[in-house]
C-alpha positions in Angstrom: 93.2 105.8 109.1 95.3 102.5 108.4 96.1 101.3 104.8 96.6 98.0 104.6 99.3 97.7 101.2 99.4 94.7 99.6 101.9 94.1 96.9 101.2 91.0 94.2 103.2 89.3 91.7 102.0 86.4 90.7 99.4 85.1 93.1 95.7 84.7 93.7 95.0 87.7 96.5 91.3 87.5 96.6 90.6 85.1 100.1 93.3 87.8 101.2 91.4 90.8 100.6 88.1 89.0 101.3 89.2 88.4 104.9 90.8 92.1 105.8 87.6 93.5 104.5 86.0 91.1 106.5 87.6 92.2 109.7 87.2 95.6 109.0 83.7 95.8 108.4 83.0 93.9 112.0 85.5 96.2 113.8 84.0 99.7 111.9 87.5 101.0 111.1 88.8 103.6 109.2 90.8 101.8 106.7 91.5 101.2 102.9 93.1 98.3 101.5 95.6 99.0 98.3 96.3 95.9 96.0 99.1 97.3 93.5 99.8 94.4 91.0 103.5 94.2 89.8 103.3 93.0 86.2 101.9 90.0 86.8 101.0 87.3 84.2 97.5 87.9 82.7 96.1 85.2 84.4 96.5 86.3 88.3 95.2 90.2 86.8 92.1 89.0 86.0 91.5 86.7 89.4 92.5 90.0 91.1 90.6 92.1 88.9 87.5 91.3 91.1 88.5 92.8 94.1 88.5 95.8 92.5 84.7 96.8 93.4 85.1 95.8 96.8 84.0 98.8 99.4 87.1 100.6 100.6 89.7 98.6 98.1 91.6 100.2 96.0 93.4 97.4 92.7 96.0 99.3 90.9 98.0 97.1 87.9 101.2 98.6 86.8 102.2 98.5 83.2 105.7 96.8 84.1 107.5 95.6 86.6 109.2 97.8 89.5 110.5 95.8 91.6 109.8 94.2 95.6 111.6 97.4 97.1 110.0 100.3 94.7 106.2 98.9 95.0 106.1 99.2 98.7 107.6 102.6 98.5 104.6 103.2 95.7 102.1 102.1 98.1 103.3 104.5 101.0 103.4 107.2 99.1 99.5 106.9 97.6 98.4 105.9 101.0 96.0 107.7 102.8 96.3 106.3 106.4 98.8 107.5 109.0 99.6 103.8 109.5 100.7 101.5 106.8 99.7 97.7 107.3 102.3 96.0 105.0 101.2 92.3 104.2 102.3 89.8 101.4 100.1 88.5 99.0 100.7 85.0 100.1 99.7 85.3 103.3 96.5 84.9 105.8 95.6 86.4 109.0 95.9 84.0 111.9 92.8 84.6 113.0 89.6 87.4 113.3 91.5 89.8 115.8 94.4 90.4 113.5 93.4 93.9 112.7 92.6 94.6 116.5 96.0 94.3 117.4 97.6 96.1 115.0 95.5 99.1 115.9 96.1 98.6 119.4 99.4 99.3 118.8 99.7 102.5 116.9 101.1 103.9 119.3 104.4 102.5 118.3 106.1 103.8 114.9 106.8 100.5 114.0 105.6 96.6 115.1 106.1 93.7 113.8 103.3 90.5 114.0 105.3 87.9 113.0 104.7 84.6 110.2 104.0 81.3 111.0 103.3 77.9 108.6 100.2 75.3 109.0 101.1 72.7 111.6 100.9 69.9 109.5 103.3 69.3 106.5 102.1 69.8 103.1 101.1 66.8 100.9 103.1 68.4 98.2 106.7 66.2 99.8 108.8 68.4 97.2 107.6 71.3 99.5 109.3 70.3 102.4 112.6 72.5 102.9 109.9 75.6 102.7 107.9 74.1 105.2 110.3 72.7 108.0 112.5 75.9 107.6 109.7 78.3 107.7 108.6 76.5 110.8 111.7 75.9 113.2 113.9 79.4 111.5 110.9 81.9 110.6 108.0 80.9 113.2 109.4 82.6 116.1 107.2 84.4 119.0 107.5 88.3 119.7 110.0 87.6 122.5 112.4 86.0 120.2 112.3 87.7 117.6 112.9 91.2 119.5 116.3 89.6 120.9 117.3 89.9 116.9 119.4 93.1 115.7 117.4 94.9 113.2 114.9 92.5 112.8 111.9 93.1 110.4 109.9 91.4 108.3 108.0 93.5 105.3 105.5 90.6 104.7 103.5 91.3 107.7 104.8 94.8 110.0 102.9 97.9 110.2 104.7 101.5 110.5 103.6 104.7 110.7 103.4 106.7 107.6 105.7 109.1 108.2 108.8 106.8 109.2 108.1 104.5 105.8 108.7 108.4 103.9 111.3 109.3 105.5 112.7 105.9 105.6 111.6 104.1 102.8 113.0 101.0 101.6 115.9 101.4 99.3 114.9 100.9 95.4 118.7 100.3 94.2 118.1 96.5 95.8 116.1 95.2 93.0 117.0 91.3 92.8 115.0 88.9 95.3 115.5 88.9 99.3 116.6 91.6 102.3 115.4 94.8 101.1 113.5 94.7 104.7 117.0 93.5 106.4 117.9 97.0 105.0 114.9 98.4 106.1 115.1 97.6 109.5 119.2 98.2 110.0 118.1 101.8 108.8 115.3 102.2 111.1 117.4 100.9 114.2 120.3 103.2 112.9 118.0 106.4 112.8 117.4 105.2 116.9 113.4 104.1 115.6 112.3 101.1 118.1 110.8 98.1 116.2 108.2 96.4 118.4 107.6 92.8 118.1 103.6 91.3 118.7 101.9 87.7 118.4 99.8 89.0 115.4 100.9 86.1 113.1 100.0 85.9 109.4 100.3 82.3 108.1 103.1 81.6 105.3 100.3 79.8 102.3 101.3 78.6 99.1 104.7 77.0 99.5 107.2 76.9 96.8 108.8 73.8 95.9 112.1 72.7 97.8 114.3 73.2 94.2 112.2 76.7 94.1 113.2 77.7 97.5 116.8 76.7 96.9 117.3 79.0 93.9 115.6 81.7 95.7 117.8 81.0 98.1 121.3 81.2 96.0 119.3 84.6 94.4 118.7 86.0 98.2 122.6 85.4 99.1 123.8 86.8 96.1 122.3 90.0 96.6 123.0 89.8 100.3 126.2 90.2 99.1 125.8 93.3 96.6 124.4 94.4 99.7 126.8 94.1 102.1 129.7 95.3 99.5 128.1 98.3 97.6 124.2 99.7 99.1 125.2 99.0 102.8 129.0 98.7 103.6 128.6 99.8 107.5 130.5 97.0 109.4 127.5 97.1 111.7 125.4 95.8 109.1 127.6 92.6 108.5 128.2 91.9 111.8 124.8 91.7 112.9 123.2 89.8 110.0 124.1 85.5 110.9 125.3 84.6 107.4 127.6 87.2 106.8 128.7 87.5 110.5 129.7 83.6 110.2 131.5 84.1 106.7 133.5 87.1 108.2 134.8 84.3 110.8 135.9 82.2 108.0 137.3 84.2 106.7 139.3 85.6 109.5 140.3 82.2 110.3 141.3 81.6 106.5 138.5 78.9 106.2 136.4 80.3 103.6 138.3 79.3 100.8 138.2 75.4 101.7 134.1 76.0 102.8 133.2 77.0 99.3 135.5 74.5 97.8 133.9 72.1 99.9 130.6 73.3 99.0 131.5 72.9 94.7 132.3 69.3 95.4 129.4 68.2 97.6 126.6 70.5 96.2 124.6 67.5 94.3 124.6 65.4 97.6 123.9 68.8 100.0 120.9 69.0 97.5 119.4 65.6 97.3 119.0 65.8 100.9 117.1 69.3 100.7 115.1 68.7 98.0 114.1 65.4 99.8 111.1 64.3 102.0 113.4 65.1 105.0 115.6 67.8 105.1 118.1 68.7 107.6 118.3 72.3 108.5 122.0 71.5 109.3 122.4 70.7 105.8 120.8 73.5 104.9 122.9 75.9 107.2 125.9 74.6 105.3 124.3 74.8 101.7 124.1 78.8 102.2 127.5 79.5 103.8 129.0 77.0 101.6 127.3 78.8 98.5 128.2 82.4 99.9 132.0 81.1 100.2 132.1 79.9 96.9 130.8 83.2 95.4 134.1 85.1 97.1 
């Protein structure tokens, strides 16, 4: 059986659901679809309230808030399926053979399909940085992405059930961003081969540029909690790009100036990114600039 797991906070899941029961159905598969709602506000619990009677869907809502890494590990543990089909809320199958592949490929203990973002920009201009970065950075095809160390994503991968238990992802990293960096440097470490696919789920519902940018900040923050108290292997921070490139500052006793630099020029890096044309160069030196300045 494969359980699809789908955490919410905060988001209408219903076309979701609608279209994973959809594929299902056509295909005849053995497979149960778990919504567990993370505190949302009361609005999005009663839009997701009407999945609930759905054939083969199971809507849990929690009483408070657990956290991004804790749900998933919820979810695992009350699945029934062998496989566990992790997939975000704001998300959308590429197309009707989505499901297909994934079960073609059970085989493997864990595989990864990959995101990608609608070709065309969003009306919404202060949407932009979301948008252009999701689609040059995070739209990457199998064969890229499997030349990346420890690369996962947990907002579309599917594992076996038995890997996520013994491996599950680690609840002490509760703020926003790289609980499934973790997840994946623990799978590689423990010699478990993470296969990449073309099975893309589409990125919807885009936050705003200034949205993404304090999400951002939050992410690196906790990247560095990360790196200095969960995970402290050097492995770990010489593989992941941002910290890898601040351990070179500072080796080279530049990190100092970089988040200097960063304090004095942070309105104009902004006004660009929150713009109707970012630069992703801009944006590479907003986050290392930021990550300097926090050390």
């Amino acid at each position: 059986m494969l359980s699809i797991c789908i955490p919410v906070y905060n988001f209408d899941v219903r076309e979701l659901t609608n279209q994973l029961c959809g594929q299902a159905s056509l295909m005849n598969a053995d497979v149960e679809i778990l919504i567990y709602d993370d505190d949302s506000a009361p609005l999005y619990k009663q839009l997701n309230e009407q999945i609930a009677n759905c054939k083969n869907v199971k809507y849990k809502a929690l009483a408070q808030n657990i956290g991004r890494s804790a749900i998933r590990n919820l979810l695992a543990d009350e699945a029934a399926g062998t496989h566990i089909l992790f997939v975000d809320a704001d998300s959308l199958p590429e197309d009707e053979n989505f499901l297909k592949r994934y079960l073609e490929s059970a085989d493997h203990p864990v595989v990864c399909g990959g995101t990608m973002y609608e070709k065309t920009p969003p009306d919404n201009l202060s949407a932009m940085l979301r948008w252009v970065y999701g689609r040059k950075r995070e739209q990457l095809t199998a064969s890229v992405r499997s030349k990346k160390i420890f690369s996962i994503t947990s907002n579309n991968f599917m594992i076996q059930r038995e890997v996520v238990v013994r491996y599950p992802f680690r609840e002490s990293i509760r703020e926003y961003g790289h609980e499934d960096t973790v997840l994946g440097f623990d799978l590689v470490s423990a010699g478990i081969a993470i296969r990449h696919i073309d099975n893309f789920v589409i990125h919807i519902g885009l936050e705003s540029s200034a949205q993404y940018l304090e999400k951002t900040r939050t992410s690196i923050k906790n990247l560095l909690h990360i790196s200095h108290v969960v995970v402290t292997s050097p492995d770990f921070s010489g593989g992941y790009g941002l910290l890898k490139m601040k351990n070179k500052l500072e080796k080279l006793k530049l990190s100092r100036i970089a988040g200097w630099l960063f304090k004095k020029n942070v309105r104009r890096l902004e006004q660009n990114l929150t713009g109707a044309n970012p630069k992703l160069w801009i944006f590479d030196l907003y986050r290392i600039g930021f990550m300097c300045s926090l050390e």
